[in-house]
C-alpha positions as CSV (number, residue, x, y, z in Angstrom):
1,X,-70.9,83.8,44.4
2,X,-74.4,83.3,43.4
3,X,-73.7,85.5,40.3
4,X,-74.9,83.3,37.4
5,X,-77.4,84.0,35.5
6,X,-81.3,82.6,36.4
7,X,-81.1,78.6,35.7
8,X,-78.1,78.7,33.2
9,X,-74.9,78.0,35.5
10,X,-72.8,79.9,33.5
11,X,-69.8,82.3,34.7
12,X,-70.0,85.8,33.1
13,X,-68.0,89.2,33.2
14,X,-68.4,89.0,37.2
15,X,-66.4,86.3,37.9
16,X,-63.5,87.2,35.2
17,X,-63.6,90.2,37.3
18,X,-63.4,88.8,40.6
19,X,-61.2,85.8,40.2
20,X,-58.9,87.9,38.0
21,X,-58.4,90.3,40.3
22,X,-57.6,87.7,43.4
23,X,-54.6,85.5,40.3
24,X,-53.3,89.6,39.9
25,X,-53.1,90.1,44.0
26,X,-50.3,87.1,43.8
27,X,-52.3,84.0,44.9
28,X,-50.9,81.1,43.8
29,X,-54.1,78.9,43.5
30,X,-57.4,80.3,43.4
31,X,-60.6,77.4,44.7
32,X,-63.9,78.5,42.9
33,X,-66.5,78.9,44.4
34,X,-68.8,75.8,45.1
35,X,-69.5,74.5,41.8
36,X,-72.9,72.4,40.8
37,X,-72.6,68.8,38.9
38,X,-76.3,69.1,38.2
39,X,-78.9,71.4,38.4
40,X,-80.9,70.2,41.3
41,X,-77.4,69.6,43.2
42,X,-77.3,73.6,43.6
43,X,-77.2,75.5,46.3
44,X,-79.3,78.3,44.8
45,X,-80.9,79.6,41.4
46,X,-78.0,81.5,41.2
47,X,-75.1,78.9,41.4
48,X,-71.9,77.8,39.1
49,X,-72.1,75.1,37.0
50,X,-70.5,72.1,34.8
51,X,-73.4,69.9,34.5
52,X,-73.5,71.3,30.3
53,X,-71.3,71.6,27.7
54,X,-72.4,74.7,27.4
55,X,-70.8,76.0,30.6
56,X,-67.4,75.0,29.7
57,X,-65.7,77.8,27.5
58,X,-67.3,80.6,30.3
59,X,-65.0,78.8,32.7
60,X,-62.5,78.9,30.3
61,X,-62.0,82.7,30.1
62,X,-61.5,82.8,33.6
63,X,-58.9,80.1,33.5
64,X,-57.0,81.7,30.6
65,X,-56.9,85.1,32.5
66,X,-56.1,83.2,35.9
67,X,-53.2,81.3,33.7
68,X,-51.8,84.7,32.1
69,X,-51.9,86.1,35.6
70,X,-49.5,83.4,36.8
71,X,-52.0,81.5,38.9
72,X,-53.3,77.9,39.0
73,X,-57.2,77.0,39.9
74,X,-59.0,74.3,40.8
75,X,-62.7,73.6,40.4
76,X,-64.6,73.4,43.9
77,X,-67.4,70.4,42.8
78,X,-70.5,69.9,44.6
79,X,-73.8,68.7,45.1
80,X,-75.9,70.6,47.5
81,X,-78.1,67.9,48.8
82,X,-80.8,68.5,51.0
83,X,-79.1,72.2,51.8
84,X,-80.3,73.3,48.2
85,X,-83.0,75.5,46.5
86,X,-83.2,78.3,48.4
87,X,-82.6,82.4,47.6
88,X,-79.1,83.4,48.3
89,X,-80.4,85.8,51.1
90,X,-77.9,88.4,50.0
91,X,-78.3,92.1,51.0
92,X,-81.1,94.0,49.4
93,X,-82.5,90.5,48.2
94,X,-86.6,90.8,48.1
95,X,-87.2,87.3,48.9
96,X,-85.1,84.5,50.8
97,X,-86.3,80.8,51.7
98,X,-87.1,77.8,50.0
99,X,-87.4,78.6,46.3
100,X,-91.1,77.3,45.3
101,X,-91.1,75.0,42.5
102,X,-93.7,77.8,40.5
103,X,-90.1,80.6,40.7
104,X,-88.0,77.4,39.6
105,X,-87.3,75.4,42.6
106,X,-86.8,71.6,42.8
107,X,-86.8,68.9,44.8
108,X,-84.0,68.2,46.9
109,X,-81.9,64.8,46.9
110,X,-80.5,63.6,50.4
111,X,-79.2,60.6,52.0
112,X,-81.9,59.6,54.9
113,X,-85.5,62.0,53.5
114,X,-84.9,64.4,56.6
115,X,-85.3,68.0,56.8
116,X,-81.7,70.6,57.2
117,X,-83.6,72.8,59.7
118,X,-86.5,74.3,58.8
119,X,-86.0,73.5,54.8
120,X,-88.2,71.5,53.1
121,X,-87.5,67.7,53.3
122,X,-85.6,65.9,50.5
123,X,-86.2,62.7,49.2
124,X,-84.7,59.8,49.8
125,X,-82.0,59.1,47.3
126,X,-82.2,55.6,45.4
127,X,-79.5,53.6,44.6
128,X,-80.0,54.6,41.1
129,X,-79.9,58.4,42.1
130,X,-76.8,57.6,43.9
131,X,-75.2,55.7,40.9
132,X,-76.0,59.0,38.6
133,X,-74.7,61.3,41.4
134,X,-71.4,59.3,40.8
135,X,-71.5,60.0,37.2
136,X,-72.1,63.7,37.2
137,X,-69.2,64.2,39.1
138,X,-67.4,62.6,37.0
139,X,-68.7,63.8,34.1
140,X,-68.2,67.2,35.4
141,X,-64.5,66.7,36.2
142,X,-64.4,65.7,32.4
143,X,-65.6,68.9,31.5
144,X,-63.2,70.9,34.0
145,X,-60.1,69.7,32.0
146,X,-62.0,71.0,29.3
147,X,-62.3,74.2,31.1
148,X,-58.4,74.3,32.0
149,X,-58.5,73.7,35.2
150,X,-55.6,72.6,36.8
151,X,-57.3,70.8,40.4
152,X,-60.3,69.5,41.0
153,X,-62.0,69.7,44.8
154,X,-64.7,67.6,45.7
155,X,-66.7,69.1,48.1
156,X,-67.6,66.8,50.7
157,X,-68.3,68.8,53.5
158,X,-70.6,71.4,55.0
159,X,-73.9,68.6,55.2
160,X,-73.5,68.5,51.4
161,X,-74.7,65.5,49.8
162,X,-71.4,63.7,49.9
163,X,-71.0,64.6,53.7
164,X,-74.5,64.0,54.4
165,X,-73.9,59.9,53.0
166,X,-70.6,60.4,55.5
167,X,-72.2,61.1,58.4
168,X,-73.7,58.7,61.0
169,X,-75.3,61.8,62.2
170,X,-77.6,61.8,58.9
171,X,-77.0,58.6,57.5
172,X,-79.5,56.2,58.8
173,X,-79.5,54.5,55.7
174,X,-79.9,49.9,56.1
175,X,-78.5,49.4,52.7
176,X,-75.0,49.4,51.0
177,X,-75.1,53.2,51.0
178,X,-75.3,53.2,55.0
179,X,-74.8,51.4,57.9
180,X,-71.4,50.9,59.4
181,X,-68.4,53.8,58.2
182,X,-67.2,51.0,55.2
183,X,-71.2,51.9,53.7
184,X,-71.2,55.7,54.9
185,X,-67.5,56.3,52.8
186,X,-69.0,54.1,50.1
187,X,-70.6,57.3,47.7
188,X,-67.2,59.8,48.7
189,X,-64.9,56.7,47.5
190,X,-66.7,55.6,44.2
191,X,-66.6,59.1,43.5
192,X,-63.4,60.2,44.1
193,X,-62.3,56.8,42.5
194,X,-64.7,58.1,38.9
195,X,-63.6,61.5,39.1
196,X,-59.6,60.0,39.4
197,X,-60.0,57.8,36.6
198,X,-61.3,61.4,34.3
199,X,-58.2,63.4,35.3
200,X,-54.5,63.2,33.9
201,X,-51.6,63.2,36.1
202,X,-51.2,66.7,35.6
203,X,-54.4,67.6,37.4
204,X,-54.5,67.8,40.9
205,X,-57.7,65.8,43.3
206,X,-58.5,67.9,46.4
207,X,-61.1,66.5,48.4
208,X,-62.6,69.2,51.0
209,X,-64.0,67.7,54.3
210,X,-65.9,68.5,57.7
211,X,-62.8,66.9,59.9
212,X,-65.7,66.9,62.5
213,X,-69.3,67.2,62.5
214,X,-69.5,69.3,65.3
215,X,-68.5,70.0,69.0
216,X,-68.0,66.2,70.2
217,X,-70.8,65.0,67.5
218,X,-71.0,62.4,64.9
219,X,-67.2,62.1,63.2
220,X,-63.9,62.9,64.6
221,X,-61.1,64.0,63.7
222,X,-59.2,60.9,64.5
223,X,-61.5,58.9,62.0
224,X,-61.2,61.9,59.0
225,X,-57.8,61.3,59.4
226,X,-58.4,57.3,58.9
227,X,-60.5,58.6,55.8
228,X,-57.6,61.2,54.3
229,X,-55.6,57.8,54.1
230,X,-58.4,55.7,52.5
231,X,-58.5,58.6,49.9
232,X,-54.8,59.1,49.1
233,X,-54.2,55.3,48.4
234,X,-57.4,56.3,45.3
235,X,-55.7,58.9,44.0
236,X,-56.4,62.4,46.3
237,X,-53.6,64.7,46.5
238,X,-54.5,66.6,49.4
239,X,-57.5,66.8,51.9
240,X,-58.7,70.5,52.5
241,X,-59.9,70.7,56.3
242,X,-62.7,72.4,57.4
243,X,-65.4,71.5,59.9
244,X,-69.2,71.8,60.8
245,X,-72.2,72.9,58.6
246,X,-73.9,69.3,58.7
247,X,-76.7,70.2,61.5
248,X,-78.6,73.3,62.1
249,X,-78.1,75.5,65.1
250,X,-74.4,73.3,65.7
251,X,-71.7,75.6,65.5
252,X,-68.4,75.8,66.4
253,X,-66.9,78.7,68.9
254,X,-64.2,80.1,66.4
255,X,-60.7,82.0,66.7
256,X,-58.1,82.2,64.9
257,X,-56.6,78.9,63.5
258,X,-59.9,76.8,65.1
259,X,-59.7,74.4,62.2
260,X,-56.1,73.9,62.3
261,X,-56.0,70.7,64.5
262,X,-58.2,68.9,61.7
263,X,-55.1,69.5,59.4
264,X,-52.9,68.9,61.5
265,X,-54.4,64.8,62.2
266,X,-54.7,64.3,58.1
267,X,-51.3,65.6,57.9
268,X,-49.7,63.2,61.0
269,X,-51.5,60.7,58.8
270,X,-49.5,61.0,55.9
271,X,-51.7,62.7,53.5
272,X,-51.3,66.3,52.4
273,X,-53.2,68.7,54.4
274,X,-54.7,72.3,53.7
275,X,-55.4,74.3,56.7
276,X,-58.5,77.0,56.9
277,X,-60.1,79.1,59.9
278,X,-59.8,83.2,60.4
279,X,-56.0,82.4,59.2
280,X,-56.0,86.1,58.3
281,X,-52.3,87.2,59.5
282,X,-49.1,85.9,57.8
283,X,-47.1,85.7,60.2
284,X,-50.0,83.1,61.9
285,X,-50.4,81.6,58.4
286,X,-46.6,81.1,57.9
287,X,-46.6,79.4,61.7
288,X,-48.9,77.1,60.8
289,X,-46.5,75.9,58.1
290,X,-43.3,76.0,59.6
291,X,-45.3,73.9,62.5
292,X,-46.1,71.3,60.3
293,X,-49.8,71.6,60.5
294,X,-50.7,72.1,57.1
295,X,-48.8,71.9,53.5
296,X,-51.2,74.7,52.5
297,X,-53.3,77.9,54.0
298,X,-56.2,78.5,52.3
299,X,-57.9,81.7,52.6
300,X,-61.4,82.7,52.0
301,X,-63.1,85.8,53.1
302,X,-59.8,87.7,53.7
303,X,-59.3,87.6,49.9
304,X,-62.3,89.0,49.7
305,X,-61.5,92.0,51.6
306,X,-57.9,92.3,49.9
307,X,-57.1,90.2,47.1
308,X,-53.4,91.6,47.1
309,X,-53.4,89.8,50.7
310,X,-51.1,87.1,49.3
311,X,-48.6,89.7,48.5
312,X,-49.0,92.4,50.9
313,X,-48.2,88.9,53.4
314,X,-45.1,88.4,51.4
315,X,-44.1,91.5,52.2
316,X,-44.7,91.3,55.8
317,X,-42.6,88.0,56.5
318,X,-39.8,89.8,54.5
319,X,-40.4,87.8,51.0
320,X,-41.3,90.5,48.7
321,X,-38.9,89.2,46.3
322,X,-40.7,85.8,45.7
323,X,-43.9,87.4,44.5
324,X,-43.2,90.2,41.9
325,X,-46.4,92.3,41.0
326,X,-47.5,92.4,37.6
327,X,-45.9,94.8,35.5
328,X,-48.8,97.3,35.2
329,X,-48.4,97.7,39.1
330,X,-45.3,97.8,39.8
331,X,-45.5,101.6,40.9
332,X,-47.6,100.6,43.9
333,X,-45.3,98.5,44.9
334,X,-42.2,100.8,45.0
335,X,-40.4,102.5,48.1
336,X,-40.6,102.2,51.9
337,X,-42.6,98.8,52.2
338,X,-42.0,97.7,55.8
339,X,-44.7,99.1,57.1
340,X,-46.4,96.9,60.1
341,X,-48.9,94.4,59.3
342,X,-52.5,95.6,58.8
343,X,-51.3,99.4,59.0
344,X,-51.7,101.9,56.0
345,X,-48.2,103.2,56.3
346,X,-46.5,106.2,54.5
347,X,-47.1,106.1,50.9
348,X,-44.6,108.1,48.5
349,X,-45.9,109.1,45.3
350,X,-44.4,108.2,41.9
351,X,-44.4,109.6,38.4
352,X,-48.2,108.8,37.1
């Protein structure tokens, strides 16, 4: 969300706001947003954190409010890699770009020394670096239990650091880190094995990955699958399947459902699957279920635009008895509700 303060990492009133209002629409597990294990693992100035102590109670008003609201969360951990340190770039923004080490910036971390694009290069991570990199996540999952979170995600996808080591696409590394896929999984699975061994039973491990690099590039979905099994047998409970964002300029032509198959091939493996990809109508999002694709649809952007989509959809496929609304709104939610899909509807009004 880039909404932290300058440097600090620390939620504030806009994310109680925002993720409160998305546990209130009916969701029954809200992600966070992409959540930084060190400082110079962050996308922007701007970014989440758990890389301090002192970012652990902020996260805990959020998960308290999430909780009361009848919603779980999980924590979406990351390190940026070489696709860090720049301005958000959101509207009205005066600058965008590389941030310059003189405004704050740092230098990136990545697996081979090569550019993302036009960014500046990273360096070349040492063994040593890569060792530490193992620690902070774990050391950051310690501090989402803390938090009261009830999953943690590893973000391994997108060209993010842990993709990046993935890839053979930007992975050109000779030593144990690279090589052959055994060397390229080796950072993922000593850090989903740390991160495991910080958790109690009770808290989920989600792992988020690209199930391919790109159109016909670098990893396929027939190997992520071989990984989503690799990962379960240490301890992941499900694999959250997107795609892409490792090269510039690659991108994928998109539809509705285009990540779906990627779900579908961890799921045939016999690992829990979530499904993601302009899944934006229930009736589409409850297909991909009853199909077997996916044990879970996982919305983005759409609960942006509406975070009451999770109910509103229950209504739609007929289920508005599964997902009661919160006491304080249950006047909005009285009368004639089978209205179509996407459609305002009639709307009777009710003693204020």
């Amino acid at each position: 969300m880039y909404a932290c303060g300058d440097a600090d990492g620390r939620v504030g009133d806009f994310h109680v706001a925002h993720y409160g209002a998305i546990a209130l629409g009916g969701t029954g597990l809200l992600v966070t947003e992409a959540t930084a294990v060190r400082p110079d693992g962050r996308v922007t100035p701007f970014d989440a954190g758990l890389w301090s102590d002192d970012q652990v109670d902020p996260w805990q008003r959020v998960t308290d409010l999430v909780h009361g609201a009848g919603a779980a969360m999980a924590v979406q951990l990351a390190h940026a890699g070489r696709k860090g340190a720049k301005y958000p770039g959101l509207p009205g923004d005066a600058v965008r770009g590389p941030v310059p080490a003189e405004d704050g910036g740092w230098t990136m971390l990545g697996a081979s020394g090569r550019a993302f694009g036009t960014a500046p290069a990273p360096a070349r991570a040492s063994t040593d670096e890569l060792h530490q990199v193992v620690e902070d996540f774990a050391t950051a999952a310690r501090r989402a239990v803390r938090a009261g979170f009830d999953a943690v995600e590893l973000h391994a996808a997108h060209g993010y650091l842990l993709h990046e080591l993935l890839s053979p696409l930007t992975n050109d590394r000779d030593d144990r880190w690279g090589g052959d896929r055994e060397g390229r999984e080796r950072l993922l699975l000593e850090t989903v094995a740390a991160v495991r061994a910080e958790l109690p039973g009770t808290v989920a491990l989600l792992v988020r990955l690209s199930a391919s690099d790109g159109p016909d590039l670098g990893t396929t979905v027939a190997e992520t699958a071989d990984l989503a099994v690799r990962l379960a047998a240490r301890g992941v409970d499900l694999v959250d399947c997107s795609s892409g964002g490792l090269l510039a300029g690659v991108e994928y032509p998109s539809f509705a459902g285009y990540q779906v198959p990627g779900a579908a091939a961890v799921r045939a493996a016999g690992v829990p699957a979530g499904a993601v990809g302009l899944i934006n109508d229930p009736h589409h999002a409850q297909a991909v279920l009853d199909a077997g694709h996916a044990d879970v649809v996982l919305l983005g952007r759409e609960l942006l635009r509406d975070p009451h989509w999770v109910r509103r959809a229950a209504v739609a496929l007929g289920r508005e008895d599964a997902i009661a609304p919160p006491p304080r709104y249950h006047r909005a939610w009285r009368g004639p509700q089978d209205r179509p899909w996407g459609t305002g509807g009639t709307t009777t009004r009710s003693d204020a």
